[in-house]
GUPA-402719 format. One line per field, with one value per atom (N, C-alpha, C, O, CB): residue number from 1; x, y, z. Coordinates in pm, whole numbers, padded with zeros to 5 digits. Glycine has a CB too. Example, Ala and Ser with C-alpha at 12.3 -4.5 7.8 and 13.67 -1.06 7.14 Angstrom:
<pavos>
seq	[1, 1, 1, 1, 1, 2, 2, 2, 2, 2]
px	[01319, 01230, 01320, 01424, 01131, 01285, 01367, 01290, 01341, 01408]
py	[-00569, -00450, -00330, -00332, -00447, -00225, -00106, 00003, 00114, -00060]
pz	[00780, 00780, 00780, 00846, 00905, 00708, 00714, 00787, 00804, 00572]
</pavos>
This chain:
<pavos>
seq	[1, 1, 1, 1, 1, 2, 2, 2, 2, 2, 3, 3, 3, 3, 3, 4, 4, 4, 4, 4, 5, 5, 5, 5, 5, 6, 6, 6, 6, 6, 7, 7, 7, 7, 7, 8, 8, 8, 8, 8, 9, 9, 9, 9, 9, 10, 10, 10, 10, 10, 11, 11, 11, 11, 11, 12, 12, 12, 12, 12, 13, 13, 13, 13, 13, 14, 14, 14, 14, 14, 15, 15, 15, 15, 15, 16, 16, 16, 16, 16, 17, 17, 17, 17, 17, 18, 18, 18, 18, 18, 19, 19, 19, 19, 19, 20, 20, 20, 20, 20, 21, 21, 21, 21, 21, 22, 22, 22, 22, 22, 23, 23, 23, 23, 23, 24, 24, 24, 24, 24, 25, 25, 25, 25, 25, 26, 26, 26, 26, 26, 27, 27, 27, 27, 27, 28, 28, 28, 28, 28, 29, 29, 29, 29, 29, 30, 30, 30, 30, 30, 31, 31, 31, 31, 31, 32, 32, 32, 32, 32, 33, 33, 33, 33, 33, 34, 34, 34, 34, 34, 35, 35, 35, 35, 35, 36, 36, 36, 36, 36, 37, 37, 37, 37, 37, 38, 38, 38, 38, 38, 39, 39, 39, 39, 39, 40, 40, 40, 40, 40, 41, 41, 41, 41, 41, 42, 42, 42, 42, 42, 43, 43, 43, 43, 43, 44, 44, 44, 44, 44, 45, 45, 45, 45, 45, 46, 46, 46, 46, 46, 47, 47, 47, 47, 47, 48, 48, 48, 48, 48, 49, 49, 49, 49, 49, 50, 50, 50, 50, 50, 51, 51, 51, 51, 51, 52, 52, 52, 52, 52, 53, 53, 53, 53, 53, 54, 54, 54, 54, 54, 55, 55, 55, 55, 55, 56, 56, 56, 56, 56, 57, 57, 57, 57, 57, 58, 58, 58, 58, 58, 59, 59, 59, 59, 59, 60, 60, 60, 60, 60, 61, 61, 61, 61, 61, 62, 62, 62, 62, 62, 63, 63, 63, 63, 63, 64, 64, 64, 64, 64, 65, 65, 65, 65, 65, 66, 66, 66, 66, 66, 67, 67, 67, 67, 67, 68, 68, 68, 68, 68, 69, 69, 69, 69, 69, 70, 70, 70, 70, 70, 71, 71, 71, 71, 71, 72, 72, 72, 72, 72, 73, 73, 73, 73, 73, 74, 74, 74, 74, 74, 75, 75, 75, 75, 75]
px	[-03702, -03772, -03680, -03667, -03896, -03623, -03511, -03401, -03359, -03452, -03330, -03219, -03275, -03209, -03213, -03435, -03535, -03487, -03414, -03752, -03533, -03574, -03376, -03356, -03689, -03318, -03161, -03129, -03085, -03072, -03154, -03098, -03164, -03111, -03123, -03285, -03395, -03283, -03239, -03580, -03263, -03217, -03129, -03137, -03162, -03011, -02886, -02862, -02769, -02876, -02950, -03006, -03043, -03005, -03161, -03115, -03181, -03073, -03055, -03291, -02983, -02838, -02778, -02780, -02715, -02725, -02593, -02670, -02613, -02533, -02811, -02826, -02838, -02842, -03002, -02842, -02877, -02719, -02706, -02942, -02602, -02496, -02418, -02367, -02463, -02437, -02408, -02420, -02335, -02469, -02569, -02619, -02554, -02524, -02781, -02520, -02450, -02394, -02315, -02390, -02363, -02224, -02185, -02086, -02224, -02276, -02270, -02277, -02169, -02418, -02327, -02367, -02257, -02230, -02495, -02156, -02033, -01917, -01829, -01984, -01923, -01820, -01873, -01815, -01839, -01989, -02026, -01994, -01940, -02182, -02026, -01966, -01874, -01844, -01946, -01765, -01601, -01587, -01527, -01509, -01641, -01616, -01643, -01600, -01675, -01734, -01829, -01713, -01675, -02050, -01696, -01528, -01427, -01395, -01455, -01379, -01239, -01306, -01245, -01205, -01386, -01432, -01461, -01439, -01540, -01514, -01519, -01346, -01316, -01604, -01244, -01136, -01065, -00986, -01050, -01093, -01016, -01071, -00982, -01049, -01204, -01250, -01241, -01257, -01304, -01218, -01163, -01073, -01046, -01166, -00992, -00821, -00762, -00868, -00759, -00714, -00629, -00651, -00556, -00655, -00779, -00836, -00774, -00714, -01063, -00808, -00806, -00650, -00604, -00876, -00571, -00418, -00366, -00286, -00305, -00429, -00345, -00436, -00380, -00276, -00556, -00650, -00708, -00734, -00797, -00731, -00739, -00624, -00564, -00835, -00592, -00513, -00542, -00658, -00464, -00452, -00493, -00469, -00357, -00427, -00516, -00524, -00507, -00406, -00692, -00635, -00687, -00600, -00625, -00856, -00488, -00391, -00315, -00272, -00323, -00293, -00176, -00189, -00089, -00098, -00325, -00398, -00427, -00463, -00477, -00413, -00389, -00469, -00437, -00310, -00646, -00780, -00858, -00834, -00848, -00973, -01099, -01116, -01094, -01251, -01149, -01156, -01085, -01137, -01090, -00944, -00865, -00925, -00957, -00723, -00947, -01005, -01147, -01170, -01042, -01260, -01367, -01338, -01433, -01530, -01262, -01248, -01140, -01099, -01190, -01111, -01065, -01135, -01115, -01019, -01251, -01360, -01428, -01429, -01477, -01472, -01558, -01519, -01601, -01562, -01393, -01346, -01387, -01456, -01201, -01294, -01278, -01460, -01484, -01133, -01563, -01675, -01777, -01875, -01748, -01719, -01782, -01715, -01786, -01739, -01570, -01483, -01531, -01566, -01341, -01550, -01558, -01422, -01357, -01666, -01409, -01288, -01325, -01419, -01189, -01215, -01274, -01268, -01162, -01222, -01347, -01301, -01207, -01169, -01373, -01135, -01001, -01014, -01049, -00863, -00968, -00943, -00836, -00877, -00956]
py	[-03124, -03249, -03350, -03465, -03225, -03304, -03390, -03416, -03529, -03312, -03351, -03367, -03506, -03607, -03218, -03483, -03574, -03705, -03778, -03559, -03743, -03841, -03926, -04042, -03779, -03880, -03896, -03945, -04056, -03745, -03860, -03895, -04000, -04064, -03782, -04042, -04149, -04287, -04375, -04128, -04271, -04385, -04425, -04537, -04357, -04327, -04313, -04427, -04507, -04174, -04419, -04394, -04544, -04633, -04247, -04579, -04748, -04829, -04921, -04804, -04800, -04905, -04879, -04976, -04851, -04770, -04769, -04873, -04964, -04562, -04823, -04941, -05091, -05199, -04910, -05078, -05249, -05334, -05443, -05250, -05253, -05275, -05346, -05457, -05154, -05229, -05211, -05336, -05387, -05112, -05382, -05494, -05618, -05692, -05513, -05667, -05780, -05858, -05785, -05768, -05946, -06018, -06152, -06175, -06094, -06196, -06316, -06220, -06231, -06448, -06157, -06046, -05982, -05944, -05942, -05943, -05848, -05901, -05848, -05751, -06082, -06190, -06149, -06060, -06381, -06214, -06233, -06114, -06120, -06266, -05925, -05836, -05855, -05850, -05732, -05901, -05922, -05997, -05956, -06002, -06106, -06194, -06184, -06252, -06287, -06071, -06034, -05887, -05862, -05948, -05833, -05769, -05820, -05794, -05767, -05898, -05991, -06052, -05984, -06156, -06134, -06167, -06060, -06069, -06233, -05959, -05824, -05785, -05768, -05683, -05773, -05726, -05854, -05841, -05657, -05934, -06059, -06062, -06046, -06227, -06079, -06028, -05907, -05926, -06032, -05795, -05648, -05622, -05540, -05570, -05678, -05590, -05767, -05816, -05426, -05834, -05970, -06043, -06086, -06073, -06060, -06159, -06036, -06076, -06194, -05909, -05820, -05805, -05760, -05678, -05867, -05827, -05967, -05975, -05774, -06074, -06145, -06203, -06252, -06266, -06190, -06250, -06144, -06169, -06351, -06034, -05952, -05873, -05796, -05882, -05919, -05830, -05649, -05610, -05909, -05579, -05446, -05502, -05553, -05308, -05513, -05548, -05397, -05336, -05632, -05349, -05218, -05081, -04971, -05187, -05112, -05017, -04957, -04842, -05052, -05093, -05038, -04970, -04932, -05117, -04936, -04839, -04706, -04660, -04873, -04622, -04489, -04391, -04287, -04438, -04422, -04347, -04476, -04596, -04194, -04386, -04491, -04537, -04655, -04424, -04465, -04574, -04690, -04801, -04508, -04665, -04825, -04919, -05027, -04837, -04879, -04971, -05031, -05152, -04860, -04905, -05007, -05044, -05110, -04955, -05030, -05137, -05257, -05334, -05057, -05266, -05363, -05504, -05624, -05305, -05400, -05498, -05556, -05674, -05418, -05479, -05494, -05614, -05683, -05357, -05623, -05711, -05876, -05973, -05668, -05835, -05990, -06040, -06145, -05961, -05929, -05980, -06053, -06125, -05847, -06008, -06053, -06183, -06276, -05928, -06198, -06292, -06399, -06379, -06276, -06520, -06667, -06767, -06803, -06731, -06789, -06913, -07070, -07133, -06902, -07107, -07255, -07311, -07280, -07345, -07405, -07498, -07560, -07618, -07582, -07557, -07664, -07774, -07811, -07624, -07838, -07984, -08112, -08228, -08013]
pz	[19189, 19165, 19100, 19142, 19078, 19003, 18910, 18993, 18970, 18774, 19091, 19207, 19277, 19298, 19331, 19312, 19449, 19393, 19461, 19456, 19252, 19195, 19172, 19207, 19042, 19141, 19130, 19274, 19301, 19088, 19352, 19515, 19558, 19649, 19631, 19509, 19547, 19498, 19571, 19437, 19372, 19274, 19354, 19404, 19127, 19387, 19448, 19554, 19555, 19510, 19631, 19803, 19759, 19834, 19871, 19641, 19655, 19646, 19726, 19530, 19536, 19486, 19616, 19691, 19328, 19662, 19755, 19896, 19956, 19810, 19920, 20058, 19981, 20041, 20172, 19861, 19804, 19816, 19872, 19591, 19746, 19760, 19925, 19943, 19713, 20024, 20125, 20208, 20282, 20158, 20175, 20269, 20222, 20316, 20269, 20094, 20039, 20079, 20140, 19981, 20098, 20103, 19973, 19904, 20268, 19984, 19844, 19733, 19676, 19825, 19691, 19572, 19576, 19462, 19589, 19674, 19612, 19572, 19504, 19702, 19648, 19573, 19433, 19373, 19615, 19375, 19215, 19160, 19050, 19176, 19242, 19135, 19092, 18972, 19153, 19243, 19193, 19076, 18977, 19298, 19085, 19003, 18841, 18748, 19056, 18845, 18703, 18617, 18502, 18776, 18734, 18717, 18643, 18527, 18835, 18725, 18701, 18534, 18452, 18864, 18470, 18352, 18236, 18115, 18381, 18308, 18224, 18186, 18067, 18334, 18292, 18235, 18154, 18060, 18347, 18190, 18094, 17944, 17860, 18161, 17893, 17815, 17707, 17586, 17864, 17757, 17731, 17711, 17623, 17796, 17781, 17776, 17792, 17755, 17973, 17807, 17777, 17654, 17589, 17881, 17617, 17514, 17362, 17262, 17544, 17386, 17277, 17234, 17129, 17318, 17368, 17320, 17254, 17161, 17466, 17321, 17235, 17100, 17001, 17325, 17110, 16954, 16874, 16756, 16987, 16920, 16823, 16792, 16866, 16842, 16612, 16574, 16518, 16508, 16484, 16493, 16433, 16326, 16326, 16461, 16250, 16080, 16061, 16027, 15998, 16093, 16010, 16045, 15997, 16052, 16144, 16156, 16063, 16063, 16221, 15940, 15873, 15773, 15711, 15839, 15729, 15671, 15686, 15794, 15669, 15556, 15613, 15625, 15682, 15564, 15544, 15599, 15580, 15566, 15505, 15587, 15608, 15471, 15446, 15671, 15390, 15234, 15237, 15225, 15093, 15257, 15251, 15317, 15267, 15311, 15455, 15586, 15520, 15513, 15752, 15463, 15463, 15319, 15277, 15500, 15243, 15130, 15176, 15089, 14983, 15268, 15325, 15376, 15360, 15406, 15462, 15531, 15409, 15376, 15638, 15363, 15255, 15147, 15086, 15188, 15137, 15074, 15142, 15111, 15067, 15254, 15332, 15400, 15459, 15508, 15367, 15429, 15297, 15310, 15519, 15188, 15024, 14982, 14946, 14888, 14985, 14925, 14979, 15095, 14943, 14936, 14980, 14975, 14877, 14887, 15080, 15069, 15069, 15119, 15200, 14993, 14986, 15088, 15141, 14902, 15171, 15285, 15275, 15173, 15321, 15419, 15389, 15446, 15557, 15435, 15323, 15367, 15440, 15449, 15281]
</pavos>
């Protein structure tokens, strides 16, 4: 019964896919934004701060710090 219901699911996406043509441009396209997002944006704007730390105490007294502290606005 649990196999039926899986092969059913299966069987709806793969003919939904299949028939496409405008809809598999936009996956592409929803792709290509997903990896730019994920893996490009993370290499060059997110830094490892929290790398250079050597367990977790340091790290979340790290966060912990910079999420309490207030900075003055700059002017």
């Amino acid at each position: 019964m649990n196999s039926n219901i899986i092969k059913r699911i299966w069987l709806f996406y793969y003919d939904g896919f299949k028939g496409m043509t405008l809809g598999k441009t936009l996956w592409i396209i929803i792709v290509i934004k997903l990896f730019i997002m994920f893996f490009i944006l993370k290499l060059f704007f997110f830094r490892g701060e929290l790398s250079s730390y050597q367990n977790d105490d340091e790290k979340s007294r790290h966060v912990i710090e910079n999420l309490t502290t207030t900075s003055k606005p700059k002017t």
